[in-house]
MDTraj code that builds the backbone (N, CA, C; nanometers):
import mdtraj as md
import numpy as np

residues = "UNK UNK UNK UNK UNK UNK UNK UNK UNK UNK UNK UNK UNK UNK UNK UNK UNK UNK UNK UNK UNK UNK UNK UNK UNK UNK UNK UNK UNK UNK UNK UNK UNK UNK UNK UNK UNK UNK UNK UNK UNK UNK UNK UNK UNK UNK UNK UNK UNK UNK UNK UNK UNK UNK UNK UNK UNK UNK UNK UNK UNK UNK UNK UNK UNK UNK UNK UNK UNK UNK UNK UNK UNK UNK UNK UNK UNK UNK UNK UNK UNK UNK UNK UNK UNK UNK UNK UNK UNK UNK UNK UNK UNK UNK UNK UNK UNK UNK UNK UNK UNK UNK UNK UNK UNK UNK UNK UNK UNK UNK UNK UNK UNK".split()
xyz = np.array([
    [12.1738, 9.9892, 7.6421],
    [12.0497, 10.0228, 7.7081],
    [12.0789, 10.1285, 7.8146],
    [11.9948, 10.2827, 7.7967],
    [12.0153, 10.3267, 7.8786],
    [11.9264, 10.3825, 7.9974],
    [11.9509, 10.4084, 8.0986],
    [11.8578, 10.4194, 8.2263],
    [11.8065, 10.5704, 8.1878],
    [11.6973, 10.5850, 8.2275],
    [11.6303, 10.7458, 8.2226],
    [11.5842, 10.7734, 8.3549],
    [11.6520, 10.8846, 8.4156],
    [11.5973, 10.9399, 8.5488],
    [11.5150, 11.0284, 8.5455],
    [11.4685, 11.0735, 8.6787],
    [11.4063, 11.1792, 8.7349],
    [11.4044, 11.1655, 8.8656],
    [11.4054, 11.3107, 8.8863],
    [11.4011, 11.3250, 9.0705],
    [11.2837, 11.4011, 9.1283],
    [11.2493, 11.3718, 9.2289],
    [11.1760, 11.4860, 9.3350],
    [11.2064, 11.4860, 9.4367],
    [11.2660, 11.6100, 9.4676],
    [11.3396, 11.6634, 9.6176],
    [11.2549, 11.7020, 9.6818],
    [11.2480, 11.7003, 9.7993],
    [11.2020, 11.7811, 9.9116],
    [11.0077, 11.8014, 9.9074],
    [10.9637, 11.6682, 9.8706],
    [10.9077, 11.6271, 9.8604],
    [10.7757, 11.6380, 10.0239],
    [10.7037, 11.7387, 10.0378],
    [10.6468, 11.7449, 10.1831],
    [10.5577, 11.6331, 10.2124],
    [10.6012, 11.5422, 10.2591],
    [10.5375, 11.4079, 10.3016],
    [10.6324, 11.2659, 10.3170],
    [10.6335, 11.2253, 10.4617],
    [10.7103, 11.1292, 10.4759],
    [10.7511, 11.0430, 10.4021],
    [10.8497, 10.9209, 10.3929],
    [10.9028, 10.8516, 10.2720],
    [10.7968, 10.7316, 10.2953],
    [10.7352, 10.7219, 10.4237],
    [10.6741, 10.6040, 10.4857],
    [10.5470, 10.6313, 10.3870],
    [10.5074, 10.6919, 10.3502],
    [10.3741, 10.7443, 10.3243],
    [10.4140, 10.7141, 10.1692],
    [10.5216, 10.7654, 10.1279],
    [10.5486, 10.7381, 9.9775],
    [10.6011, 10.6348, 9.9044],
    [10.6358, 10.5374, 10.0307],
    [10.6616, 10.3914, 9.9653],
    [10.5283, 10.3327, 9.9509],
    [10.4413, 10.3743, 10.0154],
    [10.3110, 10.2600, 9.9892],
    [10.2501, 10.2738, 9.8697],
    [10.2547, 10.4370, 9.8161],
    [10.2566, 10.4664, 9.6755],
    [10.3163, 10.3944, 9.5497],
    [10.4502, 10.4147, 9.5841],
    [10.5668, 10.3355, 9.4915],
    [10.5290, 10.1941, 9.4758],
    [10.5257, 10.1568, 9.5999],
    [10.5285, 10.0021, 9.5697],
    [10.4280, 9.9599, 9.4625],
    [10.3634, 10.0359, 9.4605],
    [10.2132, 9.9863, 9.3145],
    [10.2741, 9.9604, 9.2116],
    [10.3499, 10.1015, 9.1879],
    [10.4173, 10.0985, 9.0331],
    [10.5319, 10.0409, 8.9681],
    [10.6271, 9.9587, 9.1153],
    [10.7147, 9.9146, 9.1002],
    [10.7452, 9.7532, 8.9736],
    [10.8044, 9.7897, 8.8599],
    [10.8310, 9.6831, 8.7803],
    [10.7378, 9.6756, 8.6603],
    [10.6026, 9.8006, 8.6781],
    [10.5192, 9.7763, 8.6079],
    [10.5690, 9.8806, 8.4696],
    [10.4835, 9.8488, 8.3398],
    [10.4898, 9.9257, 8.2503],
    [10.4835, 10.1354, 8.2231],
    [10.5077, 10.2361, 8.1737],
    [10.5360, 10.3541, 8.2214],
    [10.3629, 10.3621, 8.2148],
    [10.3455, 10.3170, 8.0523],
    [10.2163, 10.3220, 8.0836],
    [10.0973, 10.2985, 8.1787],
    [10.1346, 10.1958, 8.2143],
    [9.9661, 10.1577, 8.2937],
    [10.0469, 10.2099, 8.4465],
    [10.1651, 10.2192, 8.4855],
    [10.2316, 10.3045, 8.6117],
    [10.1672, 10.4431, 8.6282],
    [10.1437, 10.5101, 8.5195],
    [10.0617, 10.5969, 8.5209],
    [9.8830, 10.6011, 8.5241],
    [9.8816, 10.5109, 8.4787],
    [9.7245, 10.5314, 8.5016],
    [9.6601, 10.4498, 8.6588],
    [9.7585, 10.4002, 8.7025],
    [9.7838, 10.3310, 8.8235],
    [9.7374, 10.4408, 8.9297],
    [9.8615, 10.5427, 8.9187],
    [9.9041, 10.6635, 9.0019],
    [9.7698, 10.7714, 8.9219],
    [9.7225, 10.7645, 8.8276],
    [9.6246, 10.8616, 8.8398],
    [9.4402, 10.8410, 8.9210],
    [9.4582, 10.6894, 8.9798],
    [9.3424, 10.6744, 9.0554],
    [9.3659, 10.6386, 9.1802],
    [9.4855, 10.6394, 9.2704],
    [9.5063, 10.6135, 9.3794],
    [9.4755, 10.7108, 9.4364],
    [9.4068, 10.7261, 9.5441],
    [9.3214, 10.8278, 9.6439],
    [9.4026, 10.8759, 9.8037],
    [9.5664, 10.8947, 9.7517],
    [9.6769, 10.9240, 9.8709],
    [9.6986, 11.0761, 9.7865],
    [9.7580, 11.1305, 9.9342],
    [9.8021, 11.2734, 9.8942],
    [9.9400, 11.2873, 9.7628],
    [9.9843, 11.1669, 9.7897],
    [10.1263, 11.1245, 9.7613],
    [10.1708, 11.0947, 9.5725],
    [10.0103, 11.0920, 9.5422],
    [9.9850, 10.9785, 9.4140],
    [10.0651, 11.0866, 9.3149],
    [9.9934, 11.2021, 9.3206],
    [10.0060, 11.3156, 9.2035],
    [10.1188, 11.3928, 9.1656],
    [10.2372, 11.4061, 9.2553],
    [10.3279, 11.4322, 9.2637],
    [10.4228, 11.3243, 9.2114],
    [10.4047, 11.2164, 9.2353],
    [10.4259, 11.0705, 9.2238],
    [10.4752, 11.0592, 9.0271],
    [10.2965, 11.0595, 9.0340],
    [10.2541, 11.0415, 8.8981],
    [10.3452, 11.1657, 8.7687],
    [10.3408, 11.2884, 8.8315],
    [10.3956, 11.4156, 8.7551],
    [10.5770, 11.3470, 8.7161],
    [10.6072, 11.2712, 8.8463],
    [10.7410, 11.2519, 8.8405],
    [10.7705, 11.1359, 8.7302],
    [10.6633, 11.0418, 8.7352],
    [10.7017, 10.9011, 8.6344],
    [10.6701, 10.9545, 8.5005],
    [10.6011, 11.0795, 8.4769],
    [10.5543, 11.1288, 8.3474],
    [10.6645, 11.2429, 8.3140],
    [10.6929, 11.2879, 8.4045],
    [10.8756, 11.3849, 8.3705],
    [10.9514, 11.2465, 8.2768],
    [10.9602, 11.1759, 8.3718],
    [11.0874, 11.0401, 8.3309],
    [11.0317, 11.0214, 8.2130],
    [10.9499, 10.9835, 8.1566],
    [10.8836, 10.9375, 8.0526],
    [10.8981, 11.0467, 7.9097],
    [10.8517, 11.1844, 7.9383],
    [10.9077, 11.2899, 7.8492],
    [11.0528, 11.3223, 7.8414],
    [11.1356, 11.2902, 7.9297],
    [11.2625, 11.2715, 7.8982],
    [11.3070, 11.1765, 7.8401],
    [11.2477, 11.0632, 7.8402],
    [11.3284, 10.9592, 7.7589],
    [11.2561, 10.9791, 7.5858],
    [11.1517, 11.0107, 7.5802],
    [11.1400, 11.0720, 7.4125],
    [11.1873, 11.1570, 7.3899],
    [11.1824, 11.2817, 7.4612],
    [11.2466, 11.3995, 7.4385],
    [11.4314, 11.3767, 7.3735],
    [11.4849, 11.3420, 7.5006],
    [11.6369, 11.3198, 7.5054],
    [11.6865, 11.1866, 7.4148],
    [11.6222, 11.0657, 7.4125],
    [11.6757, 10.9690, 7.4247],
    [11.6025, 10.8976, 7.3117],
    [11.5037, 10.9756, 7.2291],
    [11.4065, 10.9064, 7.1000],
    [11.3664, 10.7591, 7.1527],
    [11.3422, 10.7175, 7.2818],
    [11.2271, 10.6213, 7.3111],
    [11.1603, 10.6122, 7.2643],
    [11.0373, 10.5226, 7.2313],
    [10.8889, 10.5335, 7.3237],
    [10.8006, 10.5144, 7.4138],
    [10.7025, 10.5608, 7.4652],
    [10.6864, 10.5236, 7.5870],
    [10.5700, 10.3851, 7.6137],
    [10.5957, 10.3161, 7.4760],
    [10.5018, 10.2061, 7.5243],
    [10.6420, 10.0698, 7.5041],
    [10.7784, 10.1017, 7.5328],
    [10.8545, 10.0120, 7.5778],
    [10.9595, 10.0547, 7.6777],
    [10.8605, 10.1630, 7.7701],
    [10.9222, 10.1736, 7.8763],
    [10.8564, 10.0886, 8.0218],
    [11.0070, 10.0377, 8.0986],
    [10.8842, 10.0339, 8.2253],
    [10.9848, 10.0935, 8.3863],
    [10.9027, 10.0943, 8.4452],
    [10.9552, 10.1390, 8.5569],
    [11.0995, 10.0429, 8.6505],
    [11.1939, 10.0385, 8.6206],
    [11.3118, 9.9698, 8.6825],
    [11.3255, 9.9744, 8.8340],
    [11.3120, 10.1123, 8.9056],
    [11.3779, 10.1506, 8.9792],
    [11.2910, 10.2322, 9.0264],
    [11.2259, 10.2716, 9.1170],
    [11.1716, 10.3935, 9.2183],
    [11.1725, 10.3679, 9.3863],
    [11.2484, 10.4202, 9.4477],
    [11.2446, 10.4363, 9.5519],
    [11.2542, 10.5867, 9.5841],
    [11.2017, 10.5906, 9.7617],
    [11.1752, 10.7142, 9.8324],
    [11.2802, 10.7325, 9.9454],
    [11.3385, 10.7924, 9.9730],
    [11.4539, 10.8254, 10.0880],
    [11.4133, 10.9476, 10.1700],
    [11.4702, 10.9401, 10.2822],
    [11.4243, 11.0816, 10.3758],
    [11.5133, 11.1825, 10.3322],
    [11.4263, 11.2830, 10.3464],
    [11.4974, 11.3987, 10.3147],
    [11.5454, 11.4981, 10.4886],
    [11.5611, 11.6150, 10.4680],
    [11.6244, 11.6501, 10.6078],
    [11.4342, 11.6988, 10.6862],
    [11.4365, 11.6779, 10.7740],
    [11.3420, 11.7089, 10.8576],
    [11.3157, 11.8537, 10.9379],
    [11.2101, 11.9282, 10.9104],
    [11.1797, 12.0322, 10.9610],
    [11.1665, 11.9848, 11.1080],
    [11.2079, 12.0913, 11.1837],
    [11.1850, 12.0913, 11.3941],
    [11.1188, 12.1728, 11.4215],
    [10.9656, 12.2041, 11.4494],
    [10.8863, 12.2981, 11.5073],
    [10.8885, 12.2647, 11.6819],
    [10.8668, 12.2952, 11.7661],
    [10.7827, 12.3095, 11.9017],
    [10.6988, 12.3633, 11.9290],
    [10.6160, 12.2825, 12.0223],
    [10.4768, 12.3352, 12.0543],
    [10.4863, 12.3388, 12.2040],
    [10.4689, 12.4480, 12.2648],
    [10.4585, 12.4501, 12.4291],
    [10.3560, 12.3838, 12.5174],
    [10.4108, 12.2775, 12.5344],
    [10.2764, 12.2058, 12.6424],
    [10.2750, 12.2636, 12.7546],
    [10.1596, 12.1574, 12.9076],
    [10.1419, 12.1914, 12.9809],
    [10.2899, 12.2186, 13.0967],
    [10.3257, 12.2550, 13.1737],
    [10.4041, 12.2572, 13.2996],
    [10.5462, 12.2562, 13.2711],
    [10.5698, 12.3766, 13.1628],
    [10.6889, 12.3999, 13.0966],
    [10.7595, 12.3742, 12.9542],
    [10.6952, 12.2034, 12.9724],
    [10.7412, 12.1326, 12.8169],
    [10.7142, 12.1910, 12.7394],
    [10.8087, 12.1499, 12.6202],
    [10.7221, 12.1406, 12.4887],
    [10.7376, 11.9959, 12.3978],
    [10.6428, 12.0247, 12.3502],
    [10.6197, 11.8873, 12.2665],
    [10.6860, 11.8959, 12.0843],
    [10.7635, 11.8434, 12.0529],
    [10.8566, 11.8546, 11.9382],
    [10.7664, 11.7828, 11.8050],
    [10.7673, 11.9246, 11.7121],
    [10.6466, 11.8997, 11.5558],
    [10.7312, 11.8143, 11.4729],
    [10.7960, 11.7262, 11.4290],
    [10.8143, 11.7091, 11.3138],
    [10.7758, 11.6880, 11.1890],
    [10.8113, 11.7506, 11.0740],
    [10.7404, 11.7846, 10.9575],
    [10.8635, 11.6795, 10.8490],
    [10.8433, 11.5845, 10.8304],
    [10.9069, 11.4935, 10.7626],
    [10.9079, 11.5334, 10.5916],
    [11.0066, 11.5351, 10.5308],
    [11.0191, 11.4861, 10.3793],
    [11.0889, 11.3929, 10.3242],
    [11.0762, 11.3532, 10.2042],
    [11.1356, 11.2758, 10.1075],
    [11.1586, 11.3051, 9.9861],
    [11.3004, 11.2194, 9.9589],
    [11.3425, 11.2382, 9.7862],
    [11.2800, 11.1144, 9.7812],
    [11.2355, 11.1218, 9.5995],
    [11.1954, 11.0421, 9.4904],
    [11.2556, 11.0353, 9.3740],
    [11.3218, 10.8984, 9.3278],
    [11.4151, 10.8936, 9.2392],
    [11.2995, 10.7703, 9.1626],
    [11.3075, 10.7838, 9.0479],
    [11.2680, 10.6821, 8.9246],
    [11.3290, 10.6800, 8.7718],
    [11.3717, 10.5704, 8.7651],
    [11.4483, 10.4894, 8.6864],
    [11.3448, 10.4101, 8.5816],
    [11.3762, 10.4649, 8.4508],
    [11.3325, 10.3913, 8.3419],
    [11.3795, 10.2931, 8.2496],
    [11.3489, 10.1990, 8.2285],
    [11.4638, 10.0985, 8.1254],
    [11.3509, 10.1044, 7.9890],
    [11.4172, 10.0552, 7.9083],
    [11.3382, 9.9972, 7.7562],
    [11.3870, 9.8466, 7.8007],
    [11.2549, 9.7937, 7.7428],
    [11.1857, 9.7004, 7.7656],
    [11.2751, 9.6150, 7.6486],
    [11.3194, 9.4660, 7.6760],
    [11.3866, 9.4239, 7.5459],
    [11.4657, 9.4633, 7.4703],
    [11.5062, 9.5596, 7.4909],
    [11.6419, 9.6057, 7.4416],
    [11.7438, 9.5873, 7.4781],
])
top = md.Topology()
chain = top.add_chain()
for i, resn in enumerate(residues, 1):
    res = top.add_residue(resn, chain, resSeq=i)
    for name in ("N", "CA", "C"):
        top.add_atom(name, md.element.get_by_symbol(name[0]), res)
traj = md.Trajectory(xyz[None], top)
């Protein structure tokens, strides 16, 4: 049995923001993981969704799967490196922007095999 990946790097939106995403799809089938991620109403979903449907064309493509005995094993979100803007406040300061990202890794298994 083998694992099927996919990644998304540098991902513009915190990991905090993209676990609440993940967690939906976590353990569930590729199928309905996707139709999951195509009605969730976060910035986070669609990018999300593009990534579990990469994994999914790779494992037919590469690996002669199909995708109605795939399910989602594995997705988690990790921080990626953080952009540093400043903004000049009042009486010298400045006030520090951070612009957060995340990697997205998802892991496919066949189901019963």
């Amino acid at each position: 049995m083998t694992d099927i990946h996919a990644q998304l790097r540098f991902l513009p939106l915190s990991a905090q923001k993209v676990r609440l995403i993940i967690d939906m799809v976590r353990g569930k089938d590729a199928n309905e993981a996707l139709e999951i991620l195509r009605f969730v109403n976060k910035s986070g979903a669609m990018p999300v969704r593009k990534l579990v449907a990469s994994a999914v064309a790779n494992a037919e493509e590469n690996f002669g799967v199909s995708r109605d005995d795939l399910y989602v094993a594995k997705i988690v979100a990790d921080e990626a490196p953080t952009r540093k803007w400043r903004r000049f406040g009042a009486r010298g300061r400045f006030k520090p922007i951070l612009r957060r990202n995340s990697h997205v890794t998802v892991v496919l298994r066949e189901r019963g095999a």
